[in-house]
RODO-2510 file (C-alpha; in nm, 4 decimals, decimal comma):
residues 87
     n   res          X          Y          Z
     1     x     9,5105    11,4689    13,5150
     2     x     9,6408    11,1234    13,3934
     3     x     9,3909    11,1092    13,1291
     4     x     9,5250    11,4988    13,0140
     5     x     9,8452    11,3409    12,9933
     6     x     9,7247    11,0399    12,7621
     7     x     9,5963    11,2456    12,5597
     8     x     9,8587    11,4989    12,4917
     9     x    10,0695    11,1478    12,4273
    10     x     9,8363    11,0521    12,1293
    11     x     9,8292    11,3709    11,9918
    12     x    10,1991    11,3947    11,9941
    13     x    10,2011    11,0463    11,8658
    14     x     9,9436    11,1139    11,5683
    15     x    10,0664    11,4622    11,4894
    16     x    10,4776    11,2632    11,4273
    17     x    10,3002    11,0342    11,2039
    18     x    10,1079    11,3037    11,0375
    19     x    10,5016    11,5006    10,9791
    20     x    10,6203    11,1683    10,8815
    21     x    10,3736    11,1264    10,5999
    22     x    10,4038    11,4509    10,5049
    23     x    10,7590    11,4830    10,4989
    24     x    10,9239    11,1648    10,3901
    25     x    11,2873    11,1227    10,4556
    26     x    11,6101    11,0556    10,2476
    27     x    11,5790    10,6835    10,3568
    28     x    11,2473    10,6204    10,2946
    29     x    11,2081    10,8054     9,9299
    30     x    11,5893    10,8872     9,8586
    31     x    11,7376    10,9077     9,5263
    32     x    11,9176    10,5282     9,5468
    33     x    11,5774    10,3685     9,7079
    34     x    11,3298    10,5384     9,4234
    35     x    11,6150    10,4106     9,1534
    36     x    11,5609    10,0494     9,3285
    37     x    11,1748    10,0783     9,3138
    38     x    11,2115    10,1788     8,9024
    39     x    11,4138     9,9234     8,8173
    40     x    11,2040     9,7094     8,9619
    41     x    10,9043     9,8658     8,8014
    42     x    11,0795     9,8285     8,4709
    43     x    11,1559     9,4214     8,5350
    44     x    10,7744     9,3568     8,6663
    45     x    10,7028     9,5675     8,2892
    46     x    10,9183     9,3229     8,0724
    47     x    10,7610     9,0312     8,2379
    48     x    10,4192     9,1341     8,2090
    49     x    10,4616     9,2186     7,8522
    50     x    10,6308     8,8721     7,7901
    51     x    10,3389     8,7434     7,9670
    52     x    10,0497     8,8946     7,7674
    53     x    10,2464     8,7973     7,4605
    54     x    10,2666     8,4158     7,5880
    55     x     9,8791     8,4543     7,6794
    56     x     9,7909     8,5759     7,2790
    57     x    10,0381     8,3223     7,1741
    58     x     9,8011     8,0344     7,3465
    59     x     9,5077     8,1903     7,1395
    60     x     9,3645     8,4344     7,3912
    61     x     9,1811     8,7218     7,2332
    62     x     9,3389     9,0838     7,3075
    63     x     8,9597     9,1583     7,4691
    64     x     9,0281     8,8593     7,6737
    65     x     9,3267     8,9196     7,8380
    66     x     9,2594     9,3011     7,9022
    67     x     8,9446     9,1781     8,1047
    68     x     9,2031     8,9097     8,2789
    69     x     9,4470     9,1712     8,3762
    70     x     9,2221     9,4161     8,4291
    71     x     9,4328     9,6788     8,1295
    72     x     9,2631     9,8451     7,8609
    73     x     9,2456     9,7148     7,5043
    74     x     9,4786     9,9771     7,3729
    75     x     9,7234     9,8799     7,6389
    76     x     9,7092     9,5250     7,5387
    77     x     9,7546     9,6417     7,1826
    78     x    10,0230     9,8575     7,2734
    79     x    10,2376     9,5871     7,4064
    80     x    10,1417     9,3470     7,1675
    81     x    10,2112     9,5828     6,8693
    82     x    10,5913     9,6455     7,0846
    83     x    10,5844     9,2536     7,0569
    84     x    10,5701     9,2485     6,6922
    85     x    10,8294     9,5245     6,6384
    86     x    11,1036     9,3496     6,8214
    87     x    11,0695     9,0094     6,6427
***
């Protein structure tokens, strides 16, 4: 009977992480955490773009540094042609 009762335990135990996955909770995907998680999105963006800019600067073809960071060429283009808007 004991091992009944261990296993009724895991499956209680897997189907609550199963609904937790599922279902995700005000604190763990709320509004004010998902703002957190874009803003921080949007700071990691601005420094890569500073970064691939620094990287063609230093004479790195665009082909190179898409194979280095592992973007497309049109997304290294992209940024790059954003570079030379702003200046």
């Amino acid at each position: 009977m004991s091992g009944n009762n261990e296993s009724r335990a895991w499956l209680v135990s897997v189907s609550k992480t199963e609904r937790e996955t599922r279902c995700p909770t005000p604190e763990t995907h709320g509004p004010a955490l998902m703002r957190e998680k874009l803003a921080e999105y949007g700071r990691m963006l601005a420094a890569r773009e500073a970064l691939v800019a620094e990287a063609k600067s230093a004479g790195l073809s665009e082909v190179e540094i898409a194979k280095l960071t592992g973007h497309s060429r049109n997304t290294i283009r992209g940024i790059l042609g954003r570079d030379r808007v702003r200046e």
